[in-house]
N, C-alpha and C positions, 0 to 999 in steps of 0.2 A: 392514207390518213386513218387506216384501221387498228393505228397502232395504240392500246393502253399505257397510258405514262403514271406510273405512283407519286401523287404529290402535285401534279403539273395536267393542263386541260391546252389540248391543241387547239388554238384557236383560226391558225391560217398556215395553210404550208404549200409552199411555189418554188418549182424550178430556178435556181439563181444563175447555174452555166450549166455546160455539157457535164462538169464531174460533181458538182453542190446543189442542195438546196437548202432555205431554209424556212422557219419557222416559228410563227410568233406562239407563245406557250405562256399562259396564267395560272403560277405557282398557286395553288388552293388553298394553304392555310392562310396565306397574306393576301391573296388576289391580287396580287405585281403583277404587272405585264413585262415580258422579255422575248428573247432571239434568239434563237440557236443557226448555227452553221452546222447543216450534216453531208456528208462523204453522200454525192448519187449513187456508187453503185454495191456500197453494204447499209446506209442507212444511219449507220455511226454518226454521234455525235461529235465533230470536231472542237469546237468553241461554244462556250452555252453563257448563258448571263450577257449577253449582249443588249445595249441600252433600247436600241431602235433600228431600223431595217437599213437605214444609211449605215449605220456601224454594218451590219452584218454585210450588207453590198462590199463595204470596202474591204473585210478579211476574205472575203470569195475573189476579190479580183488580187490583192497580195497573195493567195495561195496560188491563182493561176497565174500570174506571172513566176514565182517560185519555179511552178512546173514548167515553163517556159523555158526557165533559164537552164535549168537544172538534167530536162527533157525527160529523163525516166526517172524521175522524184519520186513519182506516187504511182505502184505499179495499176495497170489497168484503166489509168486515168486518159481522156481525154487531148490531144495534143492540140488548142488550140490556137489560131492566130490572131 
């Protein structure tokens, strides 16, 4: 969480599965609070502007089922069951 964001103050960031996590982030000029979904093992930002931590749980488990179905989807990722 050593990461400096322009615009944006990390507020909480946790493991979501073996290939995501994510992160609550408060834009600075507005002070909104939001979610991001990022890629575990570059850090990338996948999905941002998410409402709340239930939205972001559910695009982490749509993208592991994706990888599921799909099996080599997202190279490097995780095969989970």
């Amino acid at each position: 969480m050593d990461e400096v964001l322009i615009g944006r103050e990390i507020l909480l960031e946790e493991q979501a599965s073996p290939n995501y996590r994510y992160r609550q982030v408060r834009w600075r000029r507005t002070g909104e609070v939001r979610w991001e979904v990022l890629d575990g093992s570059s850090n990338h930002p996948v999905l941002t502007d998410l409402a709340d931590r239930d939205e972001a749980l559910r695009v982490v488990r749509g993208l592991e089922r994706v990888g599921q179905q799909l099996e080599q989807a997202f190279p490097g990722h995780v095969l989970i069951h």
